[in-house]
N, CA, C and O of each residue as an XYZ file, in Angstrom:
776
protein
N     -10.472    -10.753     -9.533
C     -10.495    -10.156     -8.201
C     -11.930     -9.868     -7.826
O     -12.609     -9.115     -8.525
N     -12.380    -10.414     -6.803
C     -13.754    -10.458     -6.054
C     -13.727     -8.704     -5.836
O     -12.643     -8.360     -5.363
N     -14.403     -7.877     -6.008
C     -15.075     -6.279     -5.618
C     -14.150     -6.017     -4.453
O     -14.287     -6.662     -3.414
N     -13.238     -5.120     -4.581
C     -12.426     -4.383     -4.049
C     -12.874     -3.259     -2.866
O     -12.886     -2.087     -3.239
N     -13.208     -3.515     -1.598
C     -13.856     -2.812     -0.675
C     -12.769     -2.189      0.230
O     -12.887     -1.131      0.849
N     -11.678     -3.016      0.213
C     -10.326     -2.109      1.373
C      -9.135     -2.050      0.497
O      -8.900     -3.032     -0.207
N      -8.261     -0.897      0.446
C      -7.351     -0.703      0.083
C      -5.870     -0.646      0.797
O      -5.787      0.415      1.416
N      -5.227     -1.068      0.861
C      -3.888     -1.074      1.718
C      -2.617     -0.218      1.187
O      -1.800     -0.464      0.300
N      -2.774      0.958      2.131
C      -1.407      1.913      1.537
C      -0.310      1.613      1.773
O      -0.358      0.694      2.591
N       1.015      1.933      1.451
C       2.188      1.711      1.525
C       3.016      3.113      1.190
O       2.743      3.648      0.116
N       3.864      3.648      1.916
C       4.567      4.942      2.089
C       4.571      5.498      3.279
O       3.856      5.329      4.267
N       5.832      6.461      2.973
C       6.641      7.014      3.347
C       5.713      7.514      4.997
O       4.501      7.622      5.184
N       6.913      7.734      5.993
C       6.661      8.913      7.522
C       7.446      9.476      7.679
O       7.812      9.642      8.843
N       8.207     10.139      6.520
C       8.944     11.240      7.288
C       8.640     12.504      6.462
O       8.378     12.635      5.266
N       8.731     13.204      7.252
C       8.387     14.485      7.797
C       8.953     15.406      6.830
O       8.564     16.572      6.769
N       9.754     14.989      6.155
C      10.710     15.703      5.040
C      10.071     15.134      3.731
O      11.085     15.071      3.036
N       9.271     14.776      3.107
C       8.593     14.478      1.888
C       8.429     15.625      0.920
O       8.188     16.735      1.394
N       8.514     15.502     -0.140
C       8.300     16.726     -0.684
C       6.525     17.176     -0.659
O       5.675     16.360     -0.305
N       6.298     18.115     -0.948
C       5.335     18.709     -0.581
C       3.933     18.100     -1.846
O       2.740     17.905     -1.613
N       4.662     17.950     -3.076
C       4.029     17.349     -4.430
C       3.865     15.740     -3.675
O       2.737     15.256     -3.766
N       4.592     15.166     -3.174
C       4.090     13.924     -2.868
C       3.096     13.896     -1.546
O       2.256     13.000     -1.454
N       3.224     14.911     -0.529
C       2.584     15.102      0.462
C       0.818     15.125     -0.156
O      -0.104     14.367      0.146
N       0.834     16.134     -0.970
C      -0.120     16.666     -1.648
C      -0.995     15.046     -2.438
O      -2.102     14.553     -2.653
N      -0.116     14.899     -2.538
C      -0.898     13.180     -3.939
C      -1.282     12.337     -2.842
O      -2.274     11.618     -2.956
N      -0.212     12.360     -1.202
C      -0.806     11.330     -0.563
C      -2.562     11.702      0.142
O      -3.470     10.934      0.460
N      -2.495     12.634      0.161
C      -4.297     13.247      0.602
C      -5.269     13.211      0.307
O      -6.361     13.093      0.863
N      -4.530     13.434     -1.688
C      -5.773     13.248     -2.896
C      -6.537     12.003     -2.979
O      -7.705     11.706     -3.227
N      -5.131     11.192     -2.593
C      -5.180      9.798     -2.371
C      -6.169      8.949     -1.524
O      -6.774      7.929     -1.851
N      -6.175      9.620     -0.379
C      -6.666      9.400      0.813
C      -8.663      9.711      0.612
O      -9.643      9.133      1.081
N      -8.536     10.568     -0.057
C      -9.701     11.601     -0.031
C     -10.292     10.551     -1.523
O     -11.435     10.135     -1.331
N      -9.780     10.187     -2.658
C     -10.833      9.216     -3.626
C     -10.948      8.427     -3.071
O     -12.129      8.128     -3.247
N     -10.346      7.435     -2.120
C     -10.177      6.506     -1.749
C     -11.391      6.535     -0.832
O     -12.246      5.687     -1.087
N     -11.583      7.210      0.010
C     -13.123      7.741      0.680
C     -13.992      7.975      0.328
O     -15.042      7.484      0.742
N     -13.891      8.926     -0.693
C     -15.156      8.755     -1.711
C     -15.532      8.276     -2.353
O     -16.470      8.664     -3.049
N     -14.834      6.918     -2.449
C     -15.067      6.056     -3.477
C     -16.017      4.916     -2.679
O     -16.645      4.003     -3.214
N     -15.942      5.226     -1.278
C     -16.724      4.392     -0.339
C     -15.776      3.426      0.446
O     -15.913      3.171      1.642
N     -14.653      2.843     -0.485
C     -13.282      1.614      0.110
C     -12.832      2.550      1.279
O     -12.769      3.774      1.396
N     -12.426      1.053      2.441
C     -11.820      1.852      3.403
C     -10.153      1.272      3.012
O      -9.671      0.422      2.264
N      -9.532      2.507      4.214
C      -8.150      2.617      3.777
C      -7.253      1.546      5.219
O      -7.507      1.480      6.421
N      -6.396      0.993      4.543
C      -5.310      0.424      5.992
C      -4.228      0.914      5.407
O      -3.778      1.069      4.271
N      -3.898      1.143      6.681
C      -2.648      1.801      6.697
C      -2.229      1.397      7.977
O      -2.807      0.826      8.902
N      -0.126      2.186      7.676
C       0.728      1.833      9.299
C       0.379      2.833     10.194
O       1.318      3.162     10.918
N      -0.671      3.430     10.386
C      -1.193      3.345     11.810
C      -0.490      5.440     12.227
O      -0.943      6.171     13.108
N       0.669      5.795     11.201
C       1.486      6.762     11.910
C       0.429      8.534     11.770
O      -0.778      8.720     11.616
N       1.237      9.214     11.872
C       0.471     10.572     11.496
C       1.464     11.410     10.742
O       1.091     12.438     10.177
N       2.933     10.938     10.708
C       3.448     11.603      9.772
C       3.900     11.635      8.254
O       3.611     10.595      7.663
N       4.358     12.316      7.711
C       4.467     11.896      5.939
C       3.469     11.929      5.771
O       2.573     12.521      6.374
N       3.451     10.853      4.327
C       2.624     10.781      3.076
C       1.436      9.742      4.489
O       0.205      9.736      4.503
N       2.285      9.084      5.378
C       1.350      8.457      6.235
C       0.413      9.290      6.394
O      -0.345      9.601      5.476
N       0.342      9.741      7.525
C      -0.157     10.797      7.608
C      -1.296     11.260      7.280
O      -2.368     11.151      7.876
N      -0.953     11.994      5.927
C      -1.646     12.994      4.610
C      -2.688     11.931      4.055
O      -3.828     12.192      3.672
N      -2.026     10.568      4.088
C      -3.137      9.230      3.466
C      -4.193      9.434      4.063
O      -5.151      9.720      3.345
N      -4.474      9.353      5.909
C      -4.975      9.615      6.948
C      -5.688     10.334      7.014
O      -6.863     10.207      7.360
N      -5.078     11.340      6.664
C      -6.522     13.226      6.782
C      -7.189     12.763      5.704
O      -8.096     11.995      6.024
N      -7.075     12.944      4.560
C      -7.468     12.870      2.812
C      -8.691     11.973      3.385
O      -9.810     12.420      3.637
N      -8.211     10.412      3.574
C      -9.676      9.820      3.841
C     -10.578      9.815      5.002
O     -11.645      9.218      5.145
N      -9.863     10.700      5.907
C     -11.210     11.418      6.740
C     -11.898     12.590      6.680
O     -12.884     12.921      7.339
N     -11.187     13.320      5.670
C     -11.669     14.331      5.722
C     -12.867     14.116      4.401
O     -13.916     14.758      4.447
N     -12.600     13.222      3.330
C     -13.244     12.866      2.871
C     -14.639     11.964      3.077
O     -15.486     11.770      2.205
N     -14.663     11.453      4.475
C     -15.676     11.080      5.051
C     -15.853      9.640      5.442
O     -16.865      9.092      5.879
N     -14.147      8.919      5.088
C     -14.377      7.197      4.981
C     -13.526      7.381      6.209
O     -13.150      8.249      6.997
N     -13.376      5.453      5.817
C     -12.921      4.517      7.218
C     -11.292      4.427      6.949
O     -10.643      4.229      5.922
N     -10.996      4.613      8.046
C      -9.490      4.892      8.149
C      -9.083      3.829      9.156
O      -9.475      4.077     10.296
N      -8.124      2.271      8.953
C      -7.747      1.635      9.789
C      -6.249      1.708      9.764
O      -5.490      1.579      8.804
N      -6.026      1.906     10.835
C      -4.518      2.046     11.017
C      -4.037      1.311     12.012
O      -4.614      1.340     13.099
N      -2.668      0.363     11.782
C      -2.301     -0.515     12.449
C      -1.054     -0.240     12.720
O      -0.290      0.133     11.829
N      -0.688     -0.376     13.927
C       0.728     -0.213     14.208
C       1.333     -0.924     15.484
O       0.714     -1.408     16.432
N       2.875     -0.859     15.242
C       3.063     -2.146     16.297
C       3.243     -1.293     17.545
O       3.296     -0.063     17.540
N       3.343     -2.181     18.755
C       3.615     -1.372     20.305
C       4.457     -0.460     20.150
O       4.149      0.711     20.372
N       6.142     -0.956     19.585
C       7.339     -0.246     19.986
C       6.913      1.535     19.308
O       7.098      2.572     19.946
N       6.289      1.437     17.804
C       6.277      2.474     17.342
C       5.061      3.462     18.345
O       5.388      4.608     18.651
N       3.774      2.943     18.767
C       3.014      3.563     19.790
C       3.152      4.103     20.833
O       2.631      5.085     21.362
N       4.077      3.230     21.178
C       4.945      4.034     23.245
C       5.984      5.082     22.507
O       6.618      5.777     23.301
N       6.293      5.331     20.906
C       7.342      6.558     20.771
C       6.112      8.026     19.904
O       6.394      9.110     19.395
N       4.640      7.229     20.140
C       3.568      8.266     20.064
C       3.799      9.180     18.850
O       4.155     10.356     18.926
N       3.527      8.421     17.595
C       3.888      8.404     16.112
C       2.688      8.461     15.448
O       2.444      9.093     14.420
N       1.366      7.209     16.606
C       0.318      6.844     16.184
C      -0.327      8.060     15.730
O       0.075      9.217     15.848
N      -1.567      7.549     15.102
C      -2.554      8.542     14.709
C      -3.941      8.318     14.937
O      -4.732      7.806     14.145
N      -4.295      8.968     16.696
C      -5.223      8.839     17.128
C      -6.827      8.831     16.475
O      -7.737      8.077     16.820
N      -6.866      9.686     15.642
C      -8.350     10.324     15.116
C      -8.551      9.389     14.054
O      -9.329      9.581     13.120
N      -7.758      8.256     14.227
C      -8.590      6.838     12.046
C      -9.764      6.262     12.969
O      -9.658      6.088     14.183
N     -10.608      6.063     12.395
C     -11.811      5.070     12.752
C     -11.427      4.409     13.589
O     -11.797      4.613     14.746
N     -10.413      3.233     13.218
C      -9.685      1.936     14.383
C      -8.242      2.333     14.321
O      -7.792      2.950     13.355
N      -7.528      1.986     15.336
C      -6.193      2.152     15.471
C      -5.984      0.693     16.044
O      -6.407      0.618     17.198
N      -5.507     -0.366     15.612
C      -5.260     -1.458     15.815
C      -3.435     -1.299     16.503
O      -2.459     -1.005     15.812
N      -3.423     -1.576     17.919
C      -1.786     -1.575     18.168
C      -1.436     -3.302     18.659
O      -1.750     -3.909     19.683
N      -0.933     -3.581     17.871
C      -0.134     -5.244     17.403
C       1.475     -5.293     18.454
O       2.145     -4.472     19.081
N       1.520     -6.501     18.210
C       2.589     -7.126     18.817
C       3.683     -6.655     18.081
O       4.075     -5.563     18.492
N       4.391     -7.171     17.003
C       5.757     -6.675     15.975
C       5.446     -6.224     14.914
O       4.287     -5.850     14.734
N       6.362     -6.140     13.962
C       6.358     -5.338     12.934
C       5.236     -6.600     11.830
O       4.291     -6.380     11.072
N       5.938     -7.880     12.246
C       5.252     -9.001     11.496
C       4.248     -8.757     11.248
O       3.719     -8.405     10.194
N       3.705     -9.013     12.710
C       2.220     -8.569     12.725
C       1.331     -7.954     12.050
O       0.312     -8.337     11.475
N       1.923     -6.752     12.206
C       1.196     -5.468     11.363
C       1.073     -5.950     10.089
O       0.068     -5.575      9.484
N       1.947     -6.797      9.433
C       2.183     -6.557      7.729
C       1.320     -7.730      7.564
O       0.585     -7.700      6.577
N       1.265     -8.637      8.239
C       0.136    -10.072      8.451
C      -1.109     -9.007      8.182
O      -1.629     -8.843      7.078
N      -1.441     -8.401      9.245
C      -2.982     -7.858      9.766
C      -3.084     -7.249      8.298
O      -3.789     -7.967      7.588
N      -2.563     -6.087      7.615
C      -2.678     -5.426      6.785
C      -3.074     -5.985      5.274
O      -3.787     -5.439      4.432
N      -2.333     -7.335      5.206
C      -2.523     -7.983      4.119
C      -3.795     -8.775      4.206
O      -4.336     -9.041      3.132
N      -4.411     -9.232      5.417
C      -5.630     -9.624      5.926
C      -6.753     -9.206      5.521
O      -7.712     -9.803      5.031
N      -6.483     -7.623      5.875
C      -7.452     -6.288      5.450
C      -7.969     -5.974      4.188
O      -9.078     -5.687      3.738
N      -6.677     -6.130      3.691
C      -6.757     -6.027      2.448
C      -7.055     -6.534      1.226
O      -6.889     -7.717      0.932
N      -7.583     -5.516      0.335
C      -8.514     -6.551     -0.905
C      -7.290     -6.315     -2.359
O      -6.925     -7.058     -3.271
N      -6.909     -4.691     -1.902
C      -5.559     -4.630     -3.033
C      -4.696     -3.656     -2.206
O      -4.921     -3.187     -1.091
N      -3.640     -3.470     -3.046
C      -2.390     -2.657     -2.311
C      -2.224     -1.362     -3.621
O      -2.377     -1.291     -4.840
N      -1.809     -0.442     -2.461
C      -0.838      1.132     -3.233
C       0.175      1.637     -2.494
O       0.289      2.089     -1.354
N       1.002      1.419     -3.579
C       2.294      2.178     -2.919
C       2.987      3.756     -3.345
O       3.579      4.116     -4.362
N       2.687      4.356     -2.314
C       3.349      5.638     -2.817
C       4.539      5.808     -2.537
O       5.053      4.769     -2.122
N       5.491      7.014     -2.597
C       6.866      7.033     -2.190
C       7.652      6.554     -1.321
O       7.828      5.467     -1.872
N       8.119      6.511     -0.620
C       8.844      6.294      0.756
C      10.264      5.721      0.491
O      10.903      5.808     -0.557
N      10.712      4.980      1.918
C      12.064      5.120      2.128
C      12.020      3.511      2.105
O      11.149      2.803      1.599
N      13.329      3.073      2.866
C      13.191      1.433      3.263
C      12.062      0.675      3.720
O      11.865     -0.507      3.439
N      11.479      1.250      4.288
C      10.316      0.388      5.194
C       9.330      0.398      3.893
O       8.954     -0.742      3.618
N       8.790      1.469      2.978
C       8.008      0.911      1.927
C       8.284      0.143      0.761
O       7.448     -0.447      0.076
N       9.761      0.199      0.547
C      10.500     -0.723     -0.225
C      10.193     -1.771      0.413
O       9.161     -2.232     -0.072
N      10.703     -2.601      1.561
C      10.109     -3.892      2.337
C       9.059     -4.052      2.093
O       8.912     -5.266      1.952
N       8.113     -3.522      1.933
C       6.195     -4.173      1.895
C       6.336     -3.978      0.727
O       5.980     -5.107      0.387
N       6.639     -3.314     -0.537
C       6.536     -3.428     -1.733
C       7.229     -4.791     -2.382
O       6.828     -5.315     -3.421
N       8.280     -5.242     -1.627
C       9.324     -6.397     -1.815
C       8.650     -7.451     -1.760
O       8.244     -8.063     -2.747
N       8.443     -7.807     -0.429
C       7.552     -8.461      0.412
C       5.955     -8.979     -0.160
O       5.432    -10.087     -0.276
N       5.357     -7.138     -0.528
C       3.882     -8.067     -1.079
C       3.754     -8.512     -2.917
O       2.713     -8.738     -3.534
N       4.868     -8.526     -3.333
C       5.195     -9.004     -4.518
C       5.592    -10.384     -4.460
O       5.004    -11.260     -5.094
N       6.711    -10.623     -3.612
C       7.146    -11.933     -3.052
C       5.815    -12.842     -2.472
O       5.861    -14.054     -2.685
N       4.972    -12.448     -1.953
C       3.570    -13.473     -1.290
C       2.678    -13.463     -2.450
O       1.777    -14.301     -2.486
N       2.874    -12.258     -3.810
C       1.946    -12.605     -4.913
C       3.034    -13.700     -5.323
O       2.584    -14.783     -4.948
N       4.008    -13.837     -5.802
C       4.745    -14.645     -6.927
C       4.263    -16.190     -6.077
O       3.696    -17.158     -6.585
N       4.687    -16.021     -4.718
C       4.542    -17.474     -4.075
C       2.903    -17.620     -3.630
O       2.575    -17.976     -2.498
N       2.155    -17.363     -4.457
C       0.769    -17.684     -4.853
C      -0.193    -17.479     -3.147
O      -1.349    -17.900     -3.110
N       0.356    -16.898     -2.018
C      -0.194    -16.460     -0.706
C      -1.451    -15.340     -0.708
O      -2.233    -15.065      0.201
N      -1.359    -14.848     -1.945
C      -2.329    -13.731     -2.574
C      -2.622    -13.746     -3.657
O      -1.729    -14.264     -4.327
N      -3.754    -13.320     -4.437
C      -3.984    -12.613     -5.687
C      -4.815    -11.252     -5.679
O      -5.905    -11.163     -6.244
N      -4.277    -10.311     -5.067
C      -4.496     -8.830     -5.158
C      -3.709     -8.028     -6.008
O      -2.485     -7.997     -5.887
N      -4.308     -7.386     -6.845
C      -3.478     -6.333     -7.459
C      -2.723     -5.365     -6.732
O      -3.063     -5.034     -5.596
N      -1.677     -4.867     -7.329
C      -0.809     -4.366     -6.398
C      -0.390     -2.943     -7.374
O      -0.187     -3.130     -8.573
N      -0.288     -1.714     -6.874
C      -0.541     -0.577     -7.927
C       0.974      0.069     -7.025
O       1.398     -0.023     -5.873
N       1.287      0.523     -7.893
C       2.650      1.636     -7.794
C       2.585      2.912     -8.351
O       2.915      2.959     -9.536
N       2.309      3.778     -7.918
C       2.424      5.756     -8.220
C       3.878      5.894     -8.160
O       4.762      5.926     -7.304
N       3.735      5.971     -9.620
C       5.176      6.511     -9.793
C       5.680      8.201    -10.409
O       6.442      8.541    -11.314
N       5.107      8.734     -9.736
C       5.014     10.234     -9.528
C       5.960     10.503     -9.900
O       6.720      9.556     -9.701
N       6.644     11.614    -10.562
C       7.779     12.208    -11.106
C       8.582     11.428    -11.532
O       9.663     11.925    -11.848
N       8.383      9.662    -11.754
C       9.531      8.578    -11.985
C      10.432      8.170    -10.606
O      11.545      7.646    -10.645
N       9.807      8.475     -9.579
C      10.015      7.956     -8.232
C      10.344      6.531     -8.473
O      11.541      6.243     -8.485
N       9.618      5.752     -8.635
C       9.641      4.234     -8.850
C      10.478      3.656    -10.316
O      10.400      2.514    -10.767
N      11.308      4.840    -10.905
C      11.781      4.269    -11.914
C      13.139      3.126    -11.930
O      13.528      2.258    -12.711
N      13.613      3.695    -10.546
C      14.978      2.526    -10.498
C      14.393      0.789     -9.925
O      14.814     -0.310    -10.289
N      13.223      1.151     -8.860
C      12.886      0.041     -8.594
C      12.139     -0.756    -10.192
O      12.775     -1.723    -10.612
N      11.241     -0.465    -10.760
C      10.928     -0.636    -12.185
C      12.077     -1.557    -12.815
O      12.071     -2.755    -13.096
N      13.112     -0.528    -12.945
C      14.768     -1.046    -13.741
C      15.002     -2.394    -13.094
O      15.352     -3.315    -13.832
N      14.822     -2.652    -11.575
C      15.704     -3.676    -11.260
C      14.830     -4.909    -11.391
O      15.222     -6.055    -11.612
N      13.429     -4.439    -11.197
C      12.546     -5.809    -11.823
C      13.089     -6.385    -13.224
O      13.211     -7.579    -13.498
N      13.421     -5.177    -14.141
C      13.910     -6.291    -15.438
C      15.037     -6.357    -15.240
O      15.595     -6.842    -16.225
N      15.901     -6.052    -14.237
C      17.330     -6.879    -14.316
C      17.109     -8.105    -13.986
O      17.512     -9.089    -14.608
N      16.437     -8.104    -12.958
C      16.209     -9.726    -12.276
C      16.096    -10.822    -12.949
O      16.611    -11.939    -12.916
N      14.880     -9.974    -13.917
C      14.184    -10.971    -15.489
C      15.212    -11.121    -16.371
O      15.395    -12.256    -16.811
N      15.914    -10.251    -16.726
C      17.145    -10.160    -17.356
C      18.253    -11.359    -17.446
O      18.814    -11.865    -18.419
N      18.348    -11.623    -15.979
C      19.267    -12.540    -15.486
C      18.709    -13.386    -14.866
O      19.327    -13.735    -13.860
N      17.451    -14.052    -15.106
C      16.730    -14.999    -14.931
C      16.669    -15.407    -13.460
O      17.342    -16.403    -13.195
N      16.231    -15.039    -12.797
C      16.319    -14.949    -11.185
C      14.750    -14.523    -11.047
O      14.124    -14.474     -9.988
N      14.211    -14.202    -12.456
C      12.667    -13.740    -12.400
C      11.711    -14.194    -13.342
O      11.660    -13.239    -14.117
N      11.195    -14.753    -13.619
C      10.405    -14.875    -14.963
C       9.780    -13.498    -15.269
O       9.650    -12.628    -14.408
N       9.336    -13.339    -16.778
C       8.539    -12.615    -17.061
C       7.386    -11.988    -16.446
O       7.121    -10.786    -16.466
N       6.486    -13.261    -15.699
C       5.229    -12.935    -15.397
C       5.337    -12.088    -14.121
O       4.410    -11.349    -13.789
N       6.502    -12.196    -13.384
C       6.719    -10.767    -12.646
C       6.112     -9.611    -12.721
O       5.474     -9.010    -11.856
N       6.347     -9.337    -13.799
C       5.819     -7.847    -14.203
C       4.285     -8.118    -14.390
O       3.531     -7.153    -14.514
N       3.912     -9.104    -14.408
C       1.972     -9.267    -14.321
C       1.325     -8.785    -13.102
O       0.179     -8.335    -13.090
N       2.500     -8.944    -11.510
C       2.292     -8.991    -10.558
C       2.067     -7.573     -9.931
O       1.628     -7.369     -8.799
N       2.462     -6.559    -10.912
C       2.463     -4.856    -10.127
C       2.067     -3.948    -11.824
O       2.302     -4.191    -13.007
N       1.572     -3.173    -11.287
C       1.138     -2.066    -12.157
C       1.623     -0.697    -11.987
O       1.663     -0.332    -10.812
N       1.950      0.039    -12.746
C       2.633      1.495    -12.744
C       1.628      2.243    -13.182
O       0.979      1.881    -14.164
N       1.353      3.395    -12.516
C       0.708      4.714    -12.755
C       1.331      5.577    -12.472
O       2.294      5.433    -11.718
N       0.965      6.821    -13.014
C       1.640      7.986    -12.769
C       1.100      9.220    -11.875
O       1.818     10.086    -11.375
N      -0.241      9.137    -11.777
C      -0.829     10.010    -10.587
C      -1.777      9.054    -10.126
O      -2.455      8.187    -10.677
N      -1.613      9.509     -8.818
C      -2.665      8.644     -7.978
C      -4.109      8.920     -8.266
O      -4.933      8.293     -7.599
N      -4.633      9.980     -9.389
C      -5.717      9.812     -9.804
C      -6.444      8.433    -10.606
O      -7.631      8.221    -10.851
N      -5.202      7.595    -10.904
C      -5.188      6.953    -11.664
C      -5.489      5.163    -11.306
O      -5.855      4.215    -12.000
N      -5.104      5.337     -9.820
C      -5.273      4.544     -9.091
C      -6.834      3.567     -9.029
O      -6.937      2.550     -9.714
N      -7.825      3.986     -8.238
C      -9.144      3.422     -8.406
C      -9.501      3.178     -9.902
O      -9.539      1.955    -10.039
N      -9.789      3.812    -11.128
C      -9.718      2.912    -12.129
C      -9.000      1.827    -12.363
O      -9.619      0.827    -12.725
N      -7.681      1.760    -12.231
C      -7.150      0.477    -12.734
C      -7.015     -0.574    -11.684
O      -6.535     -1.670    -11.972
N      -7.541     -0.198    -10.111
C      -8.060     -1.238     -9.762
C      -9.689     -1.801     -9.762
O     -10.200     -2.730     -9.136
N     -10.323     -0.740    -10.828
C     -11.959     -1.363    -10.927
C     -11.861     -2.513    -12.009
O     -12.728     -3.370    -12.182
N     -10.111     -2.351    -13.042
C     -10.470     -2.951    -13.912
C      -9.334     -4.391    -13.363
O      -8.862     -5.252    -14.105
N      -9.225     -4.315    -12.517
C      -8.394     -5.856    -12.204
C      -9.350     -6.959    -12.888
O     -10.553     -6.968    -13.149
N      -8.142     -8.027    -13.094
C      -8.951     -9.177    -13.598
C      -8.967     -9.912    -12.312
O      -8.294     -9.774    -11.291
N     -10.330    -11.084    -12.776
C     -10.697    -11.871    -11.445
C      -9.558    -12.617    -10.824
O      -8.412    -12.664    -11.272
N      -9.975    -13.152     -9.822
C      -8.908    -13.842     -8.751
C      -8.541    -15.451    -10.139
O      -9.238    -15.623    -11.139
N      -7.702    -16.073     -9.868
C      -6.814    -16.710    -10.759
C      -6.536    -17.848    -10.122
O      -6.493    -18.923    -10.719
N      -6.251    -17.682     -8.430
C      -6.563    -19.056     -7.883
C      -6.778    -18.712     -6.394
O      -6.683    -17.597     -5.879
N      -7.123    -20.026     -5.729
C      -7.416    -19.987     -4.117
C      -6.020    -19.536     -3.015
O      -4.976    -20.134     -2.754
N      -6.671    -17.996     -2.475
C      -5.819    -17.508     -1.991
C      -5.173    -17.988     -0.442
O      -6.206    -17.842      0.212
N      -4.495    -18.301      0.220
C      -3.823    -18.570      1.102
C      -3.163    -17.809      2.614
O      -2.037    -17.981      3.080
N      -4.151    -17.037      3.100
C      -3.796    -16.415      4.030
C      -3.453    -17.030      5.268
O      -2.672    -16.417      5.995
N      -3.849    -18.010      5.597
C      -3.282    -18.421      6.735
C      -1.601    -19.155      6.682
O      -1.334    -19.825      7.679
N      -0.745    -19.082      5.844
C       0.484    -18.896      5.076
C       1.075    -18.240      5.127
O       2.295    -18.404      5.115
N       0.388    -16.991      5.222
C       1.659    -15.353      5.678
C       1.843    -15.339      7.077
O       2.548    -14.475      7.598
């Protein structure tokens, strides 16, 4: 992996998060700024969204947030990131984001971060990327999704090297090290494909 300069979050907007994950998404936000990398994100102001949002401004970095029209006219956005990019569909956004991006983190959330976690695993396996892709699995949040990766493998619907494709941590402190130590890119990546 070529030097890791943007990071692409993934999690949760609602408003009901627990307060321990609220809390990790800020910390989050805030190394991630001080580490100099800027952050992309969906563009919102609530949740762990949100908290991603303050953390790396208040920490002093670049905050890009992308979001599509429909969610902007219901004024979700989050005016104060560096750029607020407002896109055509949902597509879009997840195109632009993966664009941006040099690696991915996923913190908690609901369906919609399950989809980009699905999704940017699916564009690593079908060779569209080679970014590391990190999972905070805070209190064992991510333990059922974990489980069903080796069912898949289990029942051969997955190969092994699946599990090459995502990494588990347990606090998001943990995060920027184990993406300083990614190994290099592996082959020629394919963005105009997504």
């Amino acid at each position: 992996m070529s030097e890791i300069a943007s990071i692409c979050i993934y999690c949760g907007s609602s408003s009901r998060a627990s307060e321990a994950h609220l809390d990790a998404a800020a910390r989050l936000g805030r190394l991630i700024a001080e580490s100099g990398r800027t952050i992309i994100y969906g563009g919102g102001r609530l949740g762990l969204m949100g908290r991603v949002a303050q953390g790396g401004l208040a920490g002093g970095g670049t905050v890009v947030g992308i979001i599509p029209e429909h969610l902007y006219k219901v004024e979700v956005q989050n005016e104060d990131v560096t750029e607020l990019l407002v896109v055509d569909t949902m597509h879009t956004r997840k195109a632009e984001m993966v664009r941006r991006a040099d690696a991915f983190c996923v913190l908690p959330g609901g369906i919609g971060t399950l989809d980009e976690l699905v999704e940017i695993l699916t564009w690593r396996q079908l060779e569209l990327h080679d970014k590391p892709v990190v999972v905070v699995n805070q209190d064992g949040y991510f333990e059922p999704f974990r489980a069903l990766l080796a069912h898949f493998i289990e029942h051969r619907y997955a190969g092994p090297a699946l599990l090459e494709f995502v990494s588990f941590v347990d606090r998001v402190e943990d995060v920027l090290p184990l993406l300083e130590a990614s190994p290099p890119e592996r082959f020629e990546e394919h963005p105009e494909k997504i």
